[in-house]
Backbone of each chain as ProteinMPNN parsed JSONL, in Angstrom:
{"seq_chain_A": "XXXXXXXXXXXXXXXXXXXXXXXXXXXXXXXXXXXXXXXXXXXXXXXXXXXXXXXXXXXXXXXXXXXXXXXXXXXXXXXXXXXXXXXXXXXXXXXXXXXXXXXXXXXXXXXXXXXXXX", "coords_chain_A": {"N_chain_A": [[-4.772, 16.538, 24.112], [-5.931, 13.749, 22.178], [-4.038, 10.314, 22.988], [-4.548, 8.792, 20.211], [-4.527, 10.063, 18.041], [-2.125, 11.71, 17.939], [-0.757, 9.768, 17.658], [-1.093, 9.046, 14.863], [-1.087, 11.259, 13.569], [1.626, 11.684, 13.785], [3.06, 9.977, 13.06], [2.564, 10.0, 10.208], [3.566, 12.363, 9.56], [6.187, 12.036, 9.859], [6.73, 9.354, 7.791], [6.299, 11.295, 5.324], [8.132, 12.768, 5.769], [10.391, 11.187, 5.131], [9.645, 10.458, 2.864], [9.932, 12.611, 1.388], [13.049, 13.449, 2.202], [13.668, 11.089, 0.847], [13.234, 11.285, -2.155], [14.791, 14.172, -2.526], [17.795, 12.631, -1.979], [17.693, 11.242, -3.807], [17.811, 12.639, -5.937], [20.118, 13.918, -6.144], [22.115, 11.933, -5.703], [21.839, 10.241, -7.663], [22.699, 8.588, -11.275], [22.132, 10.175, -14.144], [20.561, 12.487, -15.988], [18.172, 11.322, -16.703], [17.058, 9.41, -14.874], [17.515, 10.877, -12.551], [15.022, 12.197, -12.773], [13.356, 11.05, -11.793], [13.133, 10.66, -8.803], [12.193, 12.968, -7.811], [9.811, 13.777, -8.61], [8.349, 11.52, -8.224], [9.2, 10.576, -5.232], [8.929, 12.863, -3.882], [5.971, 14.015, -3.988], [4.593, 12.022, -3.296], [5.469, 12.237, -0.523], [4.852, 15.135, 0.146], [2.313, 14.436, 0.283], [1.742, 12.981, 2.275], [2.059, 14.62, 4.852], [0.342, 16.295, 3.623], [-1.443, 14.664, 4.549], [-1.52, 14.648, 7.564], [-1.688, 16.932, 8.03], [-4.356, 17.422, 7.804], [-5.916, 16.081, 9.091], [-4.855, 16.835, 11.562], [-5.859, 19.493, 11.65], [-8.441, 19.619, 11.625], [-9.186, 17.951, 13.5], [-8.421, 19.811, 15.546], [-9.677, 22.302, 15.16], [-12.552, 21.332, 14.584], [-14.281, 21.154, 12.897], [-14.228, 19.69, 9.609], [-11.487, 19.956, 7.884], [-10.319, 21.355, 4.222], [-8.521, 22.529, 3.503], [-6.372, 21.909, 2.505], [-6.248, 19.535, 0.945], [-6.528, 20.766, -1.476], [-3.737, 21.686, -1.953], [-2.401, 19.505, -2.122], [-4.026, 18.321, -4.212], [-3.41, 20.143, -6.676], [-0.358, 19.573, -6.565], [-0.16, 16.724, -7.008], [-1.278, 17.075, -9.896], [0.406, 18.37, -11.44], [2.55, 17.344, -11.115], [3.785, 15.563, -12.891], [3.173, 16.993, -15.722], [5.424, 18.516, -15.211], [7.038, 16.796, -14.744], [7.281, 15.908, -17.906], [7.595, 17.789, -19.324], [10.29, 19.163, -18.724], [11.507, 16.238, -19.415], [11.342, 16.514, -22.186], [12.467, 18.549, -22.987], [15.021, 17.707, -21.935], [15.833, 15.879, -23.94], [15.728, 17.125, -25.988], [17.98, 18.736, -25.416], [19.986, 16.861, -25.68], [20.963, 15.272, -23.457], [23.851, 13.461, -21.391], [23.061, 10.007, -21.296], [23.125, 7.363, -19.062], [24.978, 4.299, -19.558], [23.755, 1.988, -18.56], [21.269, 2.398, -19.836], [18.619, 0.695, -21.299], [17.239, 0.591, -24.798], [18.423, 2.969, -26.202], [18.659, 4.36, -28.743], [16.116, 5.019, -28.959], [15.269, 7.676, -28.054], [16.0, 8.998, -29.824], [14.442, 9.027, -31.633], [12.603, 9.628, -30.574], [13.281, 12.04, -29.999], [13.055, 13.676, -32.484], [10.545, 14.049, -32.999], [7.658, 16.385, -33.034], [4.922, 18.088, -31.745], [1.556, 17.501, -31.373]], "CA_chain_A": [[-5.047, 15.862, 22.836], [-6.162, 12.18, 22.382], [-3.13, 10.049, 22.485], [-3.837, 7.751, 19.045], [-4.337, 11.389, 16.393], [-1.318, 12.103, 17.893], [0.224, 9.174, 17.268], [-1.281, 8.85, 13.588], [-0.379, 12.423, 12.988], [3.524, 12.003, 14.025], [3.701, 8.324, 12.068], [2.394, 10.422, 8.942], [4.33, 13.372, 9.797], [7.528, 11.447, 9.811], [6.811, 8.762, 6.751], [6.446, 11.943, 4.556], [9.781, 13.699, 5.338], [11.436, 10.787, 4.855], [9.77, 9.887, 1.671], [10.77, 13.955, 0.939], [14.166, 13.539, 2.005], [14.513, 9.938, -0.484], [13.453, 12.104, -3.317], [16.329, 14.471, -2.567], [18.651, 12.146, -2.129], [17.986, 10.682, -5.278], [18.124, 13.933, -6.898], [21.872, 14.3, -5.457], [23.133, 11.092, -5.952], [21.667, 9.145, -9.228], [24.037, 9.249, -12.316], [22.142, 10.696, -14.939], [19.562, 13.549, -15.518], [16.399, 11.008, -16.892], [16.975, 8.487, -13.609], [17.548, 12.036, -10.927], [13.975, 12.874, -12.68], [12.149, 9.808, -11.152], [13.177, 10.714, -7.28], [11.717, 14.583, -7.423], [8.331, 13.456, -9.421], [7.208, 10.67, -7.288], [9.114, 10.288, -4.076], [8.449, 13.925, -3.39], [4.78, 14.594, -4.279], [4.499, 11.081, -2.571], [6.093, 12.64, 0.534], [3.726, 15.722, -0.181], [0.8, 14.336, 0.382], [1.355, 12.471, 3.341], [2.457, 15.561, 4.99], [-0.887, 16.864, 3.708], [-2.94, 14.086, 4.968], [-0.978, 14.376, 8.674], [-2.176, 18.072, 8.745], [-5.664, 17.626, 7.83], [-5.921, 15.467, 10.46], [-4.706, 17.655, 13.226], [-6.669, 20.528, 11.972], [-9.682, 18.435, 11.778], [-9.081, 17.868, 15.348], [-8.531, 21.318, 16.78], [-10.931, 22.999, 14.806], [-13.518, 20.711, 15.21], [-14.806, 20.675, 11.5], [-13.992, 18.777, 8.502], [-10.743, 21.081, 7.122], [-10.104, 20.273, 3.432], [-7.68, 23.212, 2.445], [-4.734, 21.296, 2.278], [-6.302, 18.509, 0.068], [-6.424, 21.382, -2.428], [-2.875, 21.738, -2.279], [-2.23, 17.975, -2.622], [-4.431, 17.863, -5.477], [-2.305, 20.481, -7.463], [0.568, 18.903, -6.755], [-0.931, 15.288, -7.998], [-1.81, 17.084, -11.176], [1.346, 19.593, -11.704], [4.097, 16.87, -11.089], [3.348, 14.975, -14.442], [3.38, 17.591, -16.473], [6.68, 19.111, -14.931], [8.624, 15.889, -15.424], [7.069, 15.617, -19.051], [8.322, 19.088, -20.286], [11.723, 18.654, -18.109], [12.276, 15.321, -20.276], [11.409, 16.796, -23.663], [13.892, 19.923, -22.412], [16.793, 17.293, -21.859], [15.892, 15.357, -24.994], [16.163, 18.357, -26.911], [19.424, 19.377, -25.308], [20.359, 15.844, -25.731], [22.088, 15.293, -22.287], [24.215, 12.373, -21.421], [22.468, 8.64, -20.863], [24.267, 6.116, -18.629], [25.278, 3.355, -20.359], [22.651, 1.093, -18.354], [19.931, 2.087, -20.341], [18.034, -0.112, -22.487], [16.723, 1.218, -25.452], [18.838, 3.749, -26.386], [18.348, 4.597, -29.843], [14.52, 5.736, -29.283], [15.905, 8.927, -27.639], [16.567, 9.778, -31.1], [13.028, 9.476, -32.853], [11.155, 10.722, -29.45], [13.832, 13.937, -30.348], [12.478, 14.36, -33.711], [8.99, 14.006, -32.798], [7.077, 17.003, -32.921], [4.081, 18.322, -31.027], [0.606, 17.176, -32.525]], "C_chain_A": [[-5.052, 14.349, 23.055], [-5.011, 11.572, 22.231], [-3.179, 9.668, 20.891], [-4.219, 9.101, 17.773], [-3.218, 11.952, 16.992], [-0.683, 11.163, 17.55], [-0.049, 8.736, 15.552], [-0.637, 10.199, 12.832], [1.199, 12.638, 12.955], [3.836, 10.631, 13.063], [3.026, 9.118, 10.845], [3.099, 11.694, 8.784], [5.748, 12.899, 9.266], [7.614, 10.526, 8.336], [6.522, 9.786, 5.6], [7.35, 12.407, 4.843], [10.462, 12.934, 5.268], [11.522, 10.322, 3.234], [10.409, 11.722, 0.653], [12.323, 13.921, 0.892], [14.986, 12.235, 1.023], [14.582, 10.763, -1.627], [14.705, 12.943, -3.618], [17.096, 14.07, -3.014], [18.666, 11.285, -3.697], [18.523, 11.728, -6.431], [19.648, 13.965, -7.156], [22.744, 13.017, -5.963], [22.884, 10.277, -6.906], [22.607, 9.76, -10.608], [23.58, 10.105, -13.09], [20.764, 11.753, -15.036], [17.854, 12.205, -15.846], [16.343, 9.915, -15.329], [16.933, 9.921, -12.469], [15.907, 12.288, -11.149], [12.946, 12.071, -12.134], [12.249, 10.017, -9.874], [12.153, 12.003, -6.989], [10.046, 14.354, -7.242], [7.358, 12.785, -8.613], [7.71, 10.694, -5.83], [8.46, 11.4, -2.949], [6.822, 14.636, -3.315], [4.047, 13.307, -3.189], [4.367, 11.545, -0.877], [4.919, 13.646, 1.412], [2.74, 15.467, 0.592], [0.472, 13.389, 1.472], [1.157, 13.772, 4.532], [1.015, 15.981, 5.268], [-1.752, 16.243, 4.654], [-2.803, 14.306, 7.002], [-1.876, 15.731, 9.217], [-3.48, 18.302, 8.793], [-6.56, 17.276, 9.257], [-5.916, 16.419, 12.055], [-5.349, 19.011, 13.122], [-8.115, 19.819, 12.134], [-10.28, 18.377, 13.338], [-9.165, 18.849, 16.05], [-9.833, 21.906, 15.9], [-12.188, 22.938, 14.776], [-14.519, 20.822, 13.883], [-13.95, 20.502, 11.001], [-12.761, 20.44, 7.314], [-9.605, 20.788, 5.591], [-9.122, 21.264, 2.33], [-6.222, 22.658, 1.952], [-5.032, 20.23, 1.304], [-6.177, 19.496, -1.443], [-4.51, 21.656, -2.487], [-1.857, 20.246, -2.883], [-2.763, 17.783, -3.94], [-3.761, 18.71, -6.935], [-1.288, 20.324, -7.269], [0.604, 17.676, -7.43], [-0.961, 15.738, -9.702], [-0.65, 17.928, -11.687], [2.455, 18.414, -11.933], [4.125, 15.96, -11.995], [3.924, 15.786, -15.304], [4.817, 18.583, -16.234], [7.676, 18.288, -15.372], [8.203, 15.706, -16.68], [8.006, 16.738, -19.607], [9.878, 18.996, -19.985], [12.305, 17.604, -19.345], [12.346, 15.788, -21.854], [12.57, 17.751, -23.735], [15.073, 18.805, -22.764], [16.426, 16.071, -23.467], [15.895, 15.893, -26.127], [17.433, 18.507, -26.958], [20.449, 17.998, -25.094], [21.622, 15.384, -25.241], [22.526, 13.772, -22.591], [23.221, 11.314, -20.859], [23.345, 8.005, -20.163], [23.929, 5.103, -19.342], [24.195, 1.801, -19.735], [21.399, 1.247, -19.155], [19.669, 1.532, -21.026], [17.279, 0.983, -23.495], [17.115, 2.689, -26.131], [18.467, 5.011, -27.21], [17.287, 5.431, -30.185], [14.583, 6.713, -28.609], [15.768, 10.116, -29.303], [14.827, 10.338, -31.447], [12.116, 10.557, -31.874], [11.439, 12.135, -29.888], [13.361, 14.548, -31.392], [11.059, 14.59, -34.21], [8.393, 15.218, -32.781], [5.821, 17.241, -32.378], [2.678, 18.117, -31.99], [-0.003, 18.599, -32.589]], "O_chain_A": [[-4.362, 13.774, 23.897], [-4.457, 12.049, 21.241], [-2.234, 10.011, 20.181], [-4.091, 8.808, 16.585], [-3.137, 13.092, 16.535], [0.309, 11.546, 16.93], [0.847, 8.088, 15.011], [0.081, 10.21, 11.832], [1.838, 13.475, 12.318], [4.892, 10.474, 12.451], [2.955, 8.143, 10.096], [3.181, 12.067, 7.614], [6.299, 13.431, 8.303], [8.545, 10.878, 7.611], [6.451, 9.134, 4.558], [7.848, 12.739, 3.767], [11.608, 13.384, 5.285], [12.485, 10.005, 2.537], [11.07, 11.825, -0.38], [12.928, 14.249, -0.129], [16.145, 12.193, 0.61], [15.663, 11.032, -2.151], [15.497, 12.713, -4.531], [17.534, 14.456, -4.097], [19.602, 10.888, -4.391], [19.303, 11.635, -7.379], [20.203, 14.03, -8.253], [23.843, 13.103, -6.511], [23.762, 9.438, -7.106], [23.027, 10.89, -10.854], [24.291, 11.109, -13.121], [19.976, 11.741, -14.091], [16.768, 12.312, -15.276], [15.222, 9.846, -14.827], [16.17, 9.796, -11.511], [15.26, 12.553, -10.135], [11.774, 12.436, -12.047], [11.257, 9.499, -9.362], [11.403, 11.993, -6.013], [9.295, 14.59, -6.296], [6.196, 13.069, -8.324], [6.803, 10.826, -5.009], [7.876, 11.232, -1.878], [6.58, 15.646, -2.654], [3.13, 13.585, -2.416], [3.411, 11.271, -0.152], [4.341, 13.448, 2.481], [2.336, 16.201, 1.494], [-0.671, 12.988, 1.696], [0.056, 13.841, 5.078], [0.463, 16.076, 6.365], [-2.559, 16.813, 5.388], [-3.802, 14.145, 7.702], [-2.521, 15.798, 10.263], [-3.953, 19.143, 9.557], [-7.358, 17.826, 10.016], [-6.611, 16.553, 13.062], [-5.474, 19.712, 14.126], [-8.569, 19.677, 13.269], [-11.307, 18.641, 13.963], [-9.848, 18.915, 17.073], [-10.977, 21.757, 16.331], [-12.965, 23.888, 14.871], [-15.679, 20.469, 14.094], [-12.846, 20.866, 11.406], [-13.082, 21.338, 6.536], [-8.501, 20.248, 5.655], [-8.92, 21.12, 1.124], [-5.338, 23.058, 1.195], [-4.027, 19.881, 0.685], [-5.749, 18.943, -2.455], [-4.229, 21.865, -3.667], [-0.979, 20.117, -3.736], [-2.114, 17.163, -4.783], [-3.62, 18.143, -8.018], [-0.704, 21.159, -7.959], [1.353, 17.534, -8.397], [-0.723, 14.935, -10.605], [-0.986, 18.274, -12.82], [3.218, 18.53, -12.892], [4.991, 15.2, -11.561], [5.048, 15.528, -15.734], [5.173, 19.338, -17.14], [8.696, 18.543, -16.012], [9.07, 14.915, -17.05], [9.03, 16.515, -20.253], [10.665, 18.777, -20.906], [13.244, 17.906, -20.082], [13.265, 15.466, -22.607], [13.498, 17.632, -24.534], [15.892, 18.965, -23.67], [17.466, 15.476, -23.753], [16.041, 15.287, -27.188], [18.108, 18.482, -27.987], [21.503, 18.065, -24.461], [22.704, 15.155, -25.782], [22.057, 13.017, -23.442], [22.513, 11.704, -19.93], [24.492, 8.026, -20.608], [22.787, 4.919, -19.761], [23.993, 0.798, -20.42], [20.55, 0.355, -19.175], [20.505, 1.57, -21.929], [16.81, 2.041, -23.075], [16.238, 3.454, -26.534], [18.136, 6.135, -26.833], [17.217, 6.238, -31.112], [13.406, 6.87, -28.287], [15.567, 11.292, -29.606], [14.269, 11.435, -31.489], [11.424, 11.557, -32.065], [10.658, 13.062, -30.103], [13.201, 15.769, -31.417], [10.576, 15.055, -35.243], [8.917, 15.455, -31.693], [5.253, 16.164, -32.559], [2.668, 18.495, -33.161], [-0.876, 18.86, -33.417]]}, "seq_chain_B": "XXXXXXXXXXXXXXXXXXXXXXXXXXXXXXXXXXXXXXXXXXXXXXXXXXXXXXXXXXXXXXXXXXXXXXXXXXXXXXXXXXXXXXXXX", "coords_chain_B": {"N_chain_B": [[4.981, 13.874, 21.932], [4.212, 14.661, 19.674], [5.929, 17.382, 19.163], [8.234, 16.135, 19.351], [8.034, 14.793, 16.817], [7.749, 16.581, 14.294], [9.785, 17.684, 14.893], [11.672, 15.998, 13.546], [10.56, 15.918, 11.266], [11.152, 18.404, 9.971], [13.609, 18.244, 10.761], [14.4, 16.753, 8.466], [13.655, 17.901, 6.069], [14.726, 20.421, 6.009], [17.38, 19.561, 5.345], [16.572, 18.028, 2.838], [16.787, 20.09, 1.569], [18.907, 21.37, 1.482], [20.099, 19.511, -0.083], [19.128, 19.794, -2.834], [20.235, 22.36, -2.895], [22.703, 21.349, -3.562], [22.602, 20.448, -5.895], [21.893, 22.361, -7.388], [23.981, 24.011, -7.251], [25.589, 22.301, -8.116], [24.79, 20.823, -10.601], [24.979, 19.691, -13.853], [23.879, 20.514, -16.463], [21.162, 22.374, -17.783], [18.805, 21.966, -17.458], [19.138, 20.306, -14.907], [19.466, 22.082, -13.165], [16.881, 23.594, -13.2], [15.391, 21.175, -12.527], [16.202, 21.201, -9.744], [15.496, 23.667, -8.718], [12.783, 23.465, -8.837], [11.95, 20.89, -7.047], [12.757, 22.098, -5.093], [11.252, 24.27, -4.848], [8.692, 22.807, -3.747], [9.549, 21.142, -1.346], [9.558, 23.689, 0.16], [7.409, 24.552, 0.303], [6.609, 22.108, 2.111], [7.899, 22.501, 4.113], [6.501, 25.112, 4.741], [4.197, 24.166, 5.482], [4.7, 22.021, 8.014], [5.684, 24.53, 9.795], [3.242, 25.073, 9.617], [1.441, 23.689, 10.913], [3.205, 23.442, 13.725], [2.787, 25.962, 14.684], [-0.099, 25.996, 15.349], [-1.725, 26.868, 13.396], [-4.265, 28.131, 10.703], [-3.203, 29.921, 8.641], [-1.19, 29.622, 7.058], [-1.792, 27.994, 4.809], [-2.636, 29.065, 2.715], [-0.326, 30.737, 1.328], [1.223, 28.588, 0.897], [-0.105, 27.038, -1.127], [0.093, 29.218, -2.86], [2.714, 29.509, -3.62], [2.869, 27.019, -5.039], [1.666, 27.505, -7.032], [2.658, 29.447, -8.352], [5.283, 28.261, -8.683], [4.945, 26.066, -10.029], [4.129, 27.32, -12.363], [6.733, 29.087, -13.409], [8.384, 26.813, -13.393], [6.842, 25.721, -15.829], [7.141, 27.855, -17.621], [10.651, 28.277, -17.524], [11.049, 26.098, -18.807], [9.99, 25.894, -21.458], [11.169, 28.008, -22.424], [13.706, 27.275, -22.513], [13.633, 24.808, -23.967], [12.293, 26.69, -26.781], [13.408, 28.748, -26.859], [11.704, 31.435, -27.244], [8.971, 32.597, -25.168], [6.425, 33.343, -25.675], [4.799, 32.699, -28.754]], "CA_chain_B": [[5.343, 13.091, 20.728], [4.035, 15.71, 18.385], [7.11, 18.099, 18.777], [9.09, 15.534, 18.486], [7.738, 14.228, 15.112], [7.769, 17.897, 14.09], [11.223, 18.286, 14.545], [12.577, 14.893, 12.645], [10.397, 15.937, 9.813], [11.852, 19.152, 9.69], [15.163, 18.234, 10.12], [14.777, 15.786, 7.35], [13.145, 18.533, 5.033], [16.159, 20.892, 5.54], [18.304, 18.449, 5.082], [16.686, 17.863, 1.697], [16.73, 21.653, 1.062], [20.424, 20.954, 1.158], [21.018, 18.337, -0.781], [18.517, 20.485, -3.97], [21.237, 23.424, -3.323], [24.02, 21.178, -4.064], [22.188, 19.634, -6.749], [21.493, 23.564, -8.006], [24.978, 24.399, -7.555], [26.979, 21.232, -9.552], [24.325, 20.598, -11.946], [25.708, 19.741, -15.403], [23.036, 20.543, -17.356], [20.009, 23.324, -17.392], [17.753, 21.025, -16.807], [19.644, 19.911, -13.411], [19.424, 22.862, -12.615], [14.979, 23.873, -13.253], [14.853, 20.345, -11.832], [16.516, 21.349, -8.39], [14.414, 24.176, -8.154], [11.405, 22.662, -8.843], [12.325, 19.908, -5.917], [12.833, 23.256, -3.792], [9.567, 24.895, -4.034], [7.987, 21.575, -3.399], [10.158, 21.42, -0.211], [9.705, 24.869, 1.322], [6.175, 24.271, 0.701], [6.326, 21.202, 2.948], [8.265, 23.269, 5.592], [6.088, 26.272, 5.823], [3.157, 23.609, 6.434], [5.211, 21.753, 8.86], [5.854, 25.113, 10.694], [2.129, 25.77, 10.331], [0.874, 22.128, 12.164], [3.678, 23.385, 14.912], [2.159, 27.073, 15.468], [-1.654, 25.669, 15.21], [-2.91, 27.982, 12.932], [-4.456, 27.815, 9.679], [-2.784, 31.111, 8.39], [0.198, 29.679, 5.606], [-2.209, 27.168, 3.55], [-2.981, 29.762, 1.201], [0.742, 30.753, 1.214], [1.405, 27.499, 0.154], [-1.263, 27.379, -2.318], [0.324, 30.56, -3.977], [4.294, 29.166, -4.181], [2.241, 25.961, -5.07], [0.99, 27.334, -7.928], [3.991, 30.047, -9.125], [6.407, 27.556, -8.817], [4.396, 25.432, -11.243], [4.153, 28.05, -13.733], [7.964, 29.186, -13.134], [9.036, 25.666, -13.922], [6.588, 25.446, -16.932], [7.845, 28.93, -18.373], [11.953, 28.6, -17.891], [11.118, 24.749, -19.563], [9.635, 26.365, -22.441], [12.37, 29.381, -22.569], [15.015, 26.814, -22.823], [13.248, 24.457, -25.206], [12.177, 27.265, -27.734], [13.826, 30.05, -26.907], [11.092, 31.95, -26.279], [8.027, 32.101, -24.58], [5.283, 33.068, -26.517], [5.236, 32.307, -29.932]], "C_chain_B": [[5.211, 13.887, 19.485], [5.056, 16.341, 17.838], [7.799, 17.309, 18.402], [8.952, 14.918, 16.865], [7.728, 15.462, 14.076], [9.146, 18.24, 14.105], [12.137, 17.331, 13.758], [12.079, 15.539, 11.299], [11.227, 17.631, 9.742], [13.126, 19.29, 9.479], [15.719, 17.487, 9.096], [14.458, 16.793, 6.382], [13.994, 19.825, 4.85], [16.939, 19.888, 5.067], [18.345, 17.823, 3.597], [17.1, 19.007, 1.176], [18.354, 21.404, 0.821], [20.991, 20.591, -0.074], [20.581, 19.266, -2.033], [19.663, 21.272, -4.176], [22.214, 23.286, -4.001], [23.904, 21.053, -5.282], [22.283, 21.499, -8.164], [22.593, 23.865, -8.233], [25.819, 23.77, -8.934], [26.252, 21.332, -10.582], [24.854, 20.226, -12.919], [24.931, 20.586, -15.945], [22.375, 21.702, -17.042], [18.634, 22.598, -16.772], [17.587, 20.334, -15.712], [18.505, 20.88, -12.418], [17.833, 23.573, -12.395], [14.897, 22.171, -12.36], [14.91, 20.176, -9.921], [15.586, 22.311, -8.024], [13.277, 24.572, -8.02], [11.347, 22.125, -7.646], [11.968, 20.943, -4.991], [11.835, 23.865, -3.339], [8.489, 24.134, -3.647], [8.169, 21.105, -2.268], [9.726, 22.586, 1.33], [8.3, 24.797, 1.312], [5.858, 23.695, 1.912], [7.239, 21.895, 4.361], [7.165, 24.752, 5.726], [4.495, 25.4, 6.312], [3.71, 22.338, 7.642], [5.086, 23.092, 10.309], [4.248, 26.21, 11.091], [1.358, 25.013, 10.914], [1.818, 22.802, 13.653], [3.225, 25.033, 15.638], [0.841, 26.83, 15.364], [-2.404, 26.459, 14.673], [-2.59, 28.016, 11.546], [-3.995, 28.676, 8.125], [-2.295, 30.946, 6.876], [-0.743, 28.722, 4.888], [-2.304, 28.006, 2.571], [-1.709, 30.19, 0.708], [1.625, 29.788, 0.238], [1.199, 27.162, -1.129], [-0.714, 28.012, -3.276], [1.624, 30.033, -4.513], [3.522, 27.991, -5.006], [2.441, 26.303, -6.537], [2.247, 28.158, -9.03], [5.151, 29.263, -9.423], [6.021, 26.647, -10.135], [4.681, 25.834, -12.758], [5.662, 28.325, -14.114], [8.772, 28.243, -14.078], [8.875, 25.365, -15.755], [7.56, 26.279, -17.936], [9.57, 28.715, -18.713], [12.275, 27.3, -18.862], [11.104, 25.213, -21.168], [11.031, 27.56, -22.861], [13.821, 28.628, -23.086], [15.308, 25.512, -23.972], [12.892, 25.252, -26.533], [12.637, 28.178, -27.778], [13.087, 31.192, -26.889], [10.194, 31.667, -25.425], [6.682, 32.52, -24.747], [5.685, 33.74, -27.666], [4.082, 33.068, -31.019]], "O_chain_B": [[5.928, 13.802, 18.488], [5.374, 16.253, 16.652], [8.206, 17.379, 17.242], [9.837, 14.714, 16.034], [7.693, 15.123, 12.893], [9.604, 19.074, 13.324], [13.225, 17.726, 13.337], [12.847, 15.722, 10.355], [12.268, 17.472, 9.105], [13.75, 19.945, 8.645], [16.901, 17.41, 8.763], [15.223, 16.57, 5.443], [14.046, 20.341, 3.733], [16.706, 19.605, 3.892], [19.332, 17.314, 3.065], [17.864, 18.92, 0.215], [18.752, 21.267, -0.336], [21.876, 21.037, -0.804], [21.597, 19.722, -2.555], [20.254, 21.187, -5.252], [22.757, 24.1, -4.748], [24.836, 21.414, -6.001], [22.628, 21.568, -9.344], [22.763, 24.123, -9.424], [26.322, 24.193, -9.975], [26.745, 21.851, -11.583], [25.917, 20.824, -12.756], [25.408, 21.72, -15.906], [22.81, 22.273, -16.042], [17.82, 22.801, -15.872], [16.535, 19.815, -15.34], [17.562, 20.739, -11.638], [17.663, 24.113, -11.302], [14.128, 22.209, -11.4], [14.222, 19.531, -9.129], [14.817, 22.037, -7.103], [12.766, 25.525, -7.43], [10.651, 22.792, -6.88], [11.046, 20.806, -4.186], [11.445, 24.075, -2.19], [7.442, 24.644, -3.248], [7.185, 20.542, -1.789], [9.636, 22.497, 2.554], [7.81, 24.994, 2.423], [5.133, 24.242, 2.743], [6.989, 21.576, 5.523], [7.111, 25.36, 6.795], [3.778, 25.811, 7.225], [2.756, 21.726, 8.123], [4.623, 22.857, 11.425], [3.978, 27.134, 11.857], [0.444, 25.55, 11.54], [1.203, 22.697, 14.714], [3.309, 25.263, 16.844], [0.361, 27.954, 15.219], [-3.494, 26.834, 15.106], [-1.468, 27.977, 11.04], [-4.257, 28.338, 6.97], [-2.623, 31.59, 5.879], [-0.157, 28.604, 3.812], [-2.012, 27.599, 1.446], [-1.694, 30.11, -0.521], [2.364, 30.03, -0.716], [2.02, 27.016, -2.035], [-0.846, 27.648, -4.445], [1.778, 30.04, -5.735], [3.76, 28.31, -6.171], [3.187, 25.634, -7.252], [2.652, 27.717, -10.105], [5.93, 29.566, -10.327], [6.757, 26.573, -11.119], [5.12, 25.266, -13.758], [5.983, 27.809, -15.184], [9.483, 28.517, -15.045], [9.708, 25.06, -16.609], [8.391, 25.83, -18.725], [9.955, 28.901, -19.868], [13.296, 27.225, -19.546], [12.01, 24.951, -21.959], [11.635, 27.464, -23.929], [14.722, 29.117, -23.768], [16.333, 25.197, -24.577], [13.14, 24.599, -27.547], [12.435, 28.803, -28.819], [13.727, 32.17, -26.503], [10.319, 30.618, -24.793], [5.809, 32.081, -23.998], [6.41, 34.721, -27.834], [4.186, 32.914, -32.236]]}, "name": "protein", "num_of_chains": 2, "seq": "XXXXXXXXXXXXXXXXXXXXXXXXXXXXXXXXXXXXXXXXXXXXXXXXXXXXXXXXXXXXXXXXXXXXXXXXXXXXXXXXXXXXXXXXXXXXXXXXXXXXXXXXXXXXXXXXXXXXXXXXXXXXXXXXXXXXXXXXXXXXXXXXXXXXXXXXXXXXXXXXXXXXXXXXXXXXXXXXXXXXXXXXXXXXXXXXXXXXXXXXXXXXXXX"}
């Protein structure tokens, strides 16, 4: 194998499991449930899709055509992880979990809660 | 260089798998808890295409594809189940 798609494929290999394992760790260690839901959403779909782009790459390469099944899995992830942390937040603004006391804006917790679906 | 970049990301992507479990275990909330294993099938995704770049074969994308897409729905459904109590209305 050529050295530099191996070395693009292992530097995209690696900058997605680490942006996978920040997400985690945010999951694990942020105080409250609407701040844990910002690590999963983006660092991980983020992570995702490097991942993806690392493997396209190296099939690309061995197979020797243009291999674009993995962008289909990237692209429902892109379009899924929106609407997961949307319903998630209406869930905990229903079950009207605790806030840490850093947040600004408190109050509008309330009205978003009494908001109804158009 | 390959294996080796193949085995950091893996041992970083257990390593998250981890941290989701703990996250699944303590939880406070219900919503911890659909949010950990959400994280998770988003995870094992990225390990069974990790462990399908390190056997060279194009076999688990659709695999993927399928948790990809159940996990989606999964998430949507127990969201809904625990916001309305049921799930169709």
């Amino acid at each position: 194998m050529e050295f530099w798609i191996e070395l693009v494929v292992s530097v995209f290999l690696v900058i997605g499991a680490v942006f996978v394992f920040i997400g985690s760790l945010g999951l694990a260690k942020l105080p409250d449930f609407y701040t844990r839901l910002h690590a999963p959403t983006k660092a991980t779909t983020l992570g995702m899709g490097c991942l993806l782009i690392a493997s396209v790459i190296l099939v690309t390469y061995q197979q020797g055509y243009l291999s674009l099944h993995e962008l289909l899995i990237t692209l429902f992830l892109l379009i899924t992880a929106p609407v997961t942390a949307h319903m998630l937040a209406k869930t905990a603004m229903h079950h009207q979990l605790h806030i840490t006391d850093k947040t600004e804006d408190k109050e509008l917790s309330e009205r978003a809660r009494e908001r109804m679906n158009p | 260089m390959l294996s080796t970049a193949i085995l950091i990301a893996t041992t970083l992507v257990c390593l998250s798998l981890i941290l989701n479990l703990w996250r699944l275990f303590i939880g406070p909330s219900r919503p911890d808890r659909i949010l950990a294993l959400d994280t998770m099938y988003i995870n094992s995704i990225a390990l069974i295409i990790l462990f399908g770049i390190s056997s060279a074969t194009t076999l688990y994308f659709e695999a993927a594809l399928l948790i990809a897409m159940l996990g989606f729905v999964s998430t949507a459904a127990m969201c809904k189940y625990i916001l309305r109590g049921d799930l169709i209305e």
